[in-house]
PAFIDO-823602 format. One record per residue (C-alpha): residue in one letter; x negated, y, z. Coordinates in steps of 0.1 Angstrom, whole numbers, padded with zeros to 4 digits, always signed. Example, Ala and Ser with C-alpha at 12.3 -4.5 7.8 and 13.67 -1.06 7.14 Angstrom:
BEGIN
a-0123-0045+0078/s-0137-0011+0071/
This chain:
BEGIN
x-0092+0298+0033/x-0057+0313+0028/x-0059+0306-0008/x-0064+0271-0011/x-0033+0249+0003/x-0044+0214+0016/x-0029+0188+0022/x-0038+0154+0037/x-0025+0120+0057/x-0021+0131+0094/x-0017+0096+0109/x-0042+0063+0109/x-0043+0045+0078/x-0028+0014+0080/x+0004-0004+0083/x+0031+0017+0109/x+0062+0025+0123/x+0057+0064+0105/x+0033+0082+0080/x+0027+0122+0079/x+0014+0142+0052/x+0004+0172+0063/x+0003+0206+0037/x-0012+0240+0050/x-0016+0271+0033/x+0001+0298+0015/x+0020+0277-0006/x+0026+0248+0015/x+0062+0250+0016/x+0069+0259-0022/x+0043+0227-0031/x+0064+0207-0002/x+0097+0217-0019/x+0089+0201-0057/x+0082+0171-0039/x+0108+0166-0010/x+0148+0169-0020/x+0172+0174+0014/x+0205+0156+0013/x+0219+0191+0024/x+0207+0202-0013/x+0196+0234+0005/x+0154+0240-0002/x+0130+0242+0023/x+0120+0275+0021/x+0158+0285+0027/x+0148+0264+0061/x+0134+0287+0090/x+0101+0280+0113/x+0110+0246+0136/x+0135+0237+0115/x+0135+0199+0099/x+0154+0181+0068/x+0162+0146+0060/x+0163+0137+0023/x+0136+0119-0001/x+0106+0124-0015/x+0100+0120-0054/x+0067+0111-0074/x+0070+0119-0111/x+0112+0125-0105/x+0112+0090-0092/x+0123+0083-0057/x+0094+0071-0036/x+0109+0067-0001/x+0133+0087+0028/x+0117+0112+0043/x+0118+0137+0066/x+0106+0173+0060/x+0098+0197+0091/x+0087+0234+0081/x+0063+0254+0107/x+0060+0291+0096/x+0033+0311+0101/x+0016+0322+0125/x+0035+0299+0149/x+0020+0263+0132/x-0012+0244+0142/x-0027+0263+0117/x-0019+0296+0118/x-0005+0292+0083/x+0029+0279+0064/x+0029+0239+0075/x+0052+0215+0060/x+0051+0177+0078/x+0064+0150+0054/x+0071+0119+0075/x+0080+0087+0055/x+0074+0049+0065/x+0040+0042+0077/x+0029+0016+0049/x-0001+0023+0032/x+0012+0019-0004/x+0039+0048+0008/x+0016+0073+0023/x-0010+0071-0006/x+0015+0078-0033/x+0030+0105-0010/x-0003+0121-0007/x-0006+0117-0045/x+0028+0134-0050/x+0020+0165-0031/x-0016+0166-0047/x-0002+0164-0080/x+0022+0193-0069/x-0005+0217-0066/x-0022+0208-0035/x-0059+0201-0025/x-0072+0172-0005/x-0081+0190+0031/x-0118+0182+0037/x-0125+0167+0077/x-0112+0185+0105/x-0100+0214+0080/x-0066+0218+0094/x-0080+0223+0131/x-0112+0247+0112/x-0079+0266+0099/x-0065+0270+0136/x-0101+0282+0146/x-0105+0304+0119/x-0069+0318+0121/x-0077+0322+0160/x-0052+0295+0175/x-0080+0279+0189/x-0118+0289+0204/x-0145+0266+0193/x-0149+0246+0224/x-0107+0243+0225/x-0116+0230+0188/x-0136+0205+0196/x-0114+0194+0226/x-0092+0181+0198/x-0119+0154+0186/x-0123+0142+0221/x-0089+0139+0226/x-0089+0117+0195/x-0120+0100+0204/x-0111+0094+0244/x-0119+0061+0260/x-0106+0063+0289/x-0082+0080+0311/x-0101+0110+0327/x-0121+0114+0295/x-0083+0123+0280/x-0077+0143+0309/x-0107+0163+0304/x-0111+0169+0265/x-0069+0183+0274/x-0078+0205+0298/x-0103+0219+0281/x-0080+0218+0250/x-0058+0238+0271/x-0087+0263+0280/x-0101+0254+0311/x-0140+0261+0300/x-0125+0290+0281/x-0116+0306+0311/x-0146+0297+0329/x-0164+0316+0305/x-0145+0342+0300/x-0148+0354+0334/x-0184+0350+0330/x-0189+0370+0298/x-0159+0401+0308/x-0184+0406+0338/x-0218+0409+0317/x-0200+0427+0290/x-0187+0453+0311/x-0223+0456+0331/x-0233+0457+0295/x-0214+0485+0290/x-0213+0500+0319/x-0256+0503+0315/x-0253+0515+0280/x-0227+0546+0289/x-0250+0556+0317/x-0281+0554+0301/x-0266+0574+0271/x-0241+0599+0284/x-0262+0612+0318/x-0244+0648+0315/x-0212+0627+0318/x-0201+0616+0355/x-0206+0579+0353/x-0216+0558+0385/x-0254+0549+0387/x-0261+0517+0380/x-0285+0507+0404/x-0309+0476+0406/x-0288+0460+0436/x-0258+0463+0418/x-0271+0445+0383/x-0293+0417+0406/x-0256+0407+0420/x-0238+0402+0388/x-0268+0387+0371/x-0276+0360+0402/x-0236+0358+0404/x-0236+0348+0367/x-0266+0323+0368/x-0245+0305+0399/x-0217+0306+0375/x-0236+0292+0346/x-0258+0266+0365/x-0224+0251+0383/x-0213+0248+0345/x-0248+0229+0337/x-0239+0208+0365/x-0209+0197+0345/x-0228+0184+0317/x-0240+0147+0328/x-0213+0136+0346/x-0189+0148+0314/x-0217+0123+0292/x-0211+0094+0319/x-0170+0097+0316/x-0175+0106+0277/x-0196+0082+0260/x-0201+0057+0293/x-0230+0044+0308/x-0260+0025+0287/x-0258-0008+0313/x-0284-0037+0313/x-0271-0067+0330/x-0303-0085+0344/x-0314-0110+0361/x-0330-0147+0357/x-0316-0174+0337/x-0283-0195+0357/x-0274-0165+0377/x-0242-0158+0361/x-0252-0128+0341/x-0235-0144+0308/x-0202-0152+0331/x-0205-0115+0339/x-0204-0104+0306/x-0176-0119+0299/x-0157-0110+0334/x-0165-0075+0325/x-0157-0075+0285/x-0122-0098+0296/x-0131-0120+0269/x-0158-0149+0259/x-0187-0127+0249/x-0216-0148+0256/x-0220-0184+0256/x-0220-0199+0288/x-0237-0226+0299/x-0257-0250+0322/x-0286-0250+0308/x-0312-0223+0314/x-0324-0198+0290/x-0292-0201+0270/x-0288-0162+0263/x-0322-0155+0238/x-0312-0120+0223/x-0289-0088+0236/x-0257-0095+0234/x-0239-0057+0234/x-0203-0047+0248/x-0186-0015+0250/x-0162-0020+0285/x-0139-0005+0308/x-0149-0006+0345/x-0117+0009+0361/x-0121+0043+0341/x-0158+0044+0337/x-0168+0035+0304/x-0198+0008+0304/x-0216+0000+0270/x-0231-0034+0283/x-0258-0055+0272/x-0261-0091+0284/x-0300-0098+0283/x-0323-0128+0284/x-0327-0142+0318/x-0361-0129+0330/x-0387-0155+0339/x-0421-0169+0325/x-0413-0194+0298/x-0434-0212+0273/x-0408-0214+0247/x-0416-0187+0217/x-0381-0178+0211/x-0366-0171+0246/x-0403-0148+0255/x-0390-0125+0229/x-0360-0124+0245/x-0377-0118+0277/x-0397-0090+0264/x-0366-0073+0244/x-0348-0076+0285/x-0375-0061+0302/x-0382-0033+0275/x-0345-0027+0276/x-0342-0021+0317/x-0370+0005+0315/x-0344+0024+0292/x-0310+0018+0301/x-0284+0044+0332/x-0273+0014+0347/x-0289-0020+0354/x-0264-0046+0371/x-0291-0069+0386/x-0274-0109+0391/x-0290-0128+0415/x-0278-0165+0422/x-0260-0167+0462/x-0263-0205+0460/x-0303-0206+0457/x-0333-0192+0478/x-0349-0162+0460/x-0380-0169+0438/x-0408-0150+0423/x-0389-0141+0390/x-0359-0127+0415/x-0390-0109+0430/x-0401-0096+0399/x-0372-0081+0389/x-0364-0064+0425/x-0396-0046+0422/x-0391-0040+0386/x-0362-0019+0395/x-0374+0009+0419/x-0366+0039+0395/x-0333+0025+0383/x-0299+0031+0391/x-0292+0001+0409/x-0260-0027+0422/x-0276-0058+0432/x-0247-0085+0424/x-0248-0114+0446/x-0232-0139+0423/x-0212-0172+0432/x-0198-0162+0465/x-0175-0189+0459/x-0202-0216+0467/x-0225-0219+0501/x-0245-0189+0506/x-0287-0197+0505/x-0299-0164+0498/x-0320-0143+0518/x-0295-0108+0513/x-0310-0087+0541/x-0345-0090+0516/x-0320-0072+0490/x-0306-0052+0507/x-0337-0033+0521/x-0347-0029+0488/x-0320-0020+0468/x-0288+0003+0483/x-0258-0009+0463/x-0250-0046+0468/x-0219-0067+0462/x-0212-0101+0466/x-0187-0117+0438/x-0179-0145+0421/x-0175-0139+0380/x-0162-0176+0376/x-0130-0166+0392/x-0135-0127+0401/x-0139-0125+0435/x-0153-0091+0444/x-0147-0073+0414/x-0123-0047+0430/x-0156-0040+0451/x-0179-0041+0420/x-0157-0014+0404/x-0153+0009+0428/x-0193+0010+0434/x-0197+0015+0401/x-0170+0046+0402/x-0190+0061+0431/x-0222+0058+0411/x-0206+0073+0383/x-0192+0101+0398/x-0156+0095+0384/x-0141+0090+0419/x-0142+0124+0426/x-0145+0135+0388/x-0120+0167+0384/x-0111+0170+0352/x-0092+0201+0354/x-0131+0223+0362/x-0137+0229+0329/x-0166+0208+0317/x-0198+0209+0293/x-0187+0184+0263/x-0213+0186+0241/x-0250+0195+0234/x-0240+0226+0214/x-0220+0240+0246/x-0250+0228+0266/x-0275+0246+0248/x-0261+0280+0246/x-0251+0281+0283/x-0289+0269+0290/x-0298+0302+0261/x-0273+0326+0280/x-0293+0315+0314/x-0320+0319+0302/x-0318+0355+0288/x-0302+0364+0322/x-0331+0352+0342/x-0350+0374+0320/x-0329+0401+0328/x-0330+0397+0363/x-0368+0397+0358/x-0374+0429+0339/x-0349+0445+0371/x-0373+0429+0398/x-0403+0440+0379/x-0392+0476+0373/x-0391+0476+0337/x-0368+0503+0320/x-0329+0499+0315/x-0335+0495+0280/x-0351+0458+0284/x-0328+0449+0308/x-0300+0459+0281/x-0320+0441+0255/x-0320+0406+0276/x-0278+0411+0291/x-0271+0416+0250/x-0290+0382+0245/x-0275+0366+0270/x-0238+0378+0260/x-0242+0370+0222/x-0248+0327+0232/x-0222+0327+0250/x-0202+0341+0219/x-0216+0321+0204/x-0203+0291+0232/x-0165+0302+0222/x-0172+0311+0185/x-0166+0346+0189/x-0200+0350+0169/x-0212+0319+0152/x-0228+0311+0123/x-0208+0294+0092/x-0238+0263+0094/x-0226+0258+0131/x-0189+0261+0123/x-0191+0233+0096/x-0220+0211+0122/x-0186+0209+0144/x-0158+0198+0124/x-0181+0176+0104/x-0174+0147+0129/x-0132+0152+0127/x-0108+0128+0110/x-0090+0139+0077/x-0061+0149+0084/x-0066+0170+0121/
């Protein structure tokens, strides 16, 4: 890695107040100094660590634009190696032929995420602090931000550090015992191992725990908004997306195919689709759409189920009430505005969560909301816990609990130290491989395969 210096546009392409070019590597600041000329006349590798310059940056000993040069030695950069930031104005014309410059200099385009696979590699970072840096990038919301910075800050690395200095020192605790037994080294007795491995799987299962709800605040809630035609649904849509998403209109059945929108619902993240209102209908066209509705509620995390305040319920409202008796559930009594003609205690004793609003002017939403937040889990969401935030953490917590329940076994059974040691080793080496103390080069490149050029 330390042989290759990269360099790359740091900030989002496009027209802005600033453009970076970031260059890392071993020769980042003699590359960074044939391009860049201070107004000082002094060279940047006279410059010490956190120091920056103001001068211009040349393509081909032409000036391109003002710039500003700030030098990060090593090891105290992002990196872990020499870093040189070049920030000039944030057109797109500029930073290209910036990044050309510095190419043409000697430098090679960094590849995705290469800078933050530097600071992993260079040990800045653990892998799961890593990928904390992608969801920061990626948040939607506020406590997904809040969570992919805590744990960028470490907050699952300490979790599991905890969890791995205990098995590792049961590990080697076991394995000076059972090797040195002329030596005067406590016993280690069954009682004592079943504690730290049930402690452990307590440890570990809380963490699983974690998973889900970091999903739901994540990557939202896959939402079905429901009901039969006239009830509102479209007018929700659009309440919910703050824009006009779907048509609205008198005239039943106006809505034929799924209409998708990703939405903010205070801070849970909803990614909505407005369906065909569900009834029996002749007309070819809309009975797809039917179909495509009720394939989708069987499906979907969420389903907001519209029914119309101003009419008696009917068959189809029926229908779709005892469609829903596996789902995750808010009834929405809609048009609260206008008199009331529906039977809501017939709801109600069917479906827990009900709200009554109207989504022509948005009465009720502050109640909608905060239902949905309970459902969620976001009103009491901590972010600072330390959280699951991917399927690659996921699975080598559920391989290290695994292994540990088979350790725990072979002590209940009786079966010699030796397996027991076998099974704790296991167990220790996924949850390496959780931190990427031990990881393989495959799963190292699987993770920052997904980063932006440039971080």
């Amino acid at each position: 890695m330390k042989s290759t210096t990269i360099a790359a546009i740091s900030t989002a392409q496009g027209e802005g107040g600033i453009g970076v070019i970031r260059i890392s590597g071993e020769e980042a600041i003699v590359i960074a100094d044939r391009v860049f000329k201070a107004l000082s006349g002094k060279k940047l590798c006279e410059l010490g660590g956190y120091r920056a310059a103001f001068g211009h940056i040349y393509k081909n000993n032409e000036m391109l634009d003002e710039c500003v040069a700030t030098v990060f030695r090593n090891p105290k950069s992002y990196t872990g190696e020499d870093v040189v930031e070049l920030s000039c104005h944030g057109g797109m014309f500029i930073t290209r032929e910036a990044l050309r410059a510095v190419l043409d200099a000697g430098a090679s385009p960094a590849q995705a995420g290469e800078f933050t696979k530097r600071a992993f590699l260079n040990g800045k970072l653990d892998l799961t602090e890593a990928e904390a840096v992608i969801d920061i990038i990626k948040a939607k919301s506020k406590n997904a931000a809040r969570a992919a910075l805590y744990a960028k800050e470490g907050a699952l690395w300490k979790k599991i550090t905890d969890i791995k200095s205990t098995l590792v020192n049961t590990a080697a605790h076991l394995s000076a015992w059972a090797d040195y037994p002329e030596e005067d080294i406590a016993e280690v007795t069954e009682d004592s191992l079943k504690e730290v491995f049930n402690n452990a799987l307590t440890q570990l299962n809380r963490l699983l725990d974690t998973y889900d709800k970091g999903q739901i605040v994540k990557e939202g809630i896959d939402t079905v908004i429901a009901g039969k035609p006239n009830t509102g649904k479209s007018t929700l849509m659009n309440l919910l997306a703050g824009r006009n998403r779907s048509i609205v209109t008198d005239i039943p059945g106006t809505t034929r195919d799924i209409i998708e929108e990703t939405v903010l619902v205070g801070d849970v993240i909803l990614r909505l689709s407005d369906t065909a209102g569900i009834r029996e209908t002749g007309d070819t066209v809309e009975k797809i759409g039917v179909d495509l509705a009720k394939n989708r509620l069987s499906n979907c995390g969420l389903v907001l189920a519209v029914f119309d305040g101003a009419k008696p319920l009917d068959e189809n409202d029926i229908e779709l009430i005892n469609s829903l008796s596996d789902a995750e559930v808010i009834a929405i009594i809609n048009k609260s505005d206008l008199k009331s003609e529906l039977d809501e205690k017939y709801i109600k004793s069917k479906i827990s969560r009900v709200v009554k609003i109207s989504a022509k002017n948005g009465d009720g939403f502050d109640e909608l909301e905060k239902m949905i937040s309970q459902l969620a889990g976001t009103d009491s969401f901590n972010p600072g816990e330390g959280i699951l935030a991917n399927e690659r953490q996921r699975e080598a917590v559920l391989n290290a609990k695994t292994a540990l329940e088979n350790a725990l076994n072979a002590v209940n059974f009786g079966m010699t130290l030796d397996a027991v040691e076998v099974d704790l080793e296991n167990a220790i080496e996924s949850i390496l491989e959780l931190t990427g103390e031990r990881v393989s080069d495959v799963v190292v490149d699987n993770v920052f395969h997904n980063f932006c050029v440039g971080k």
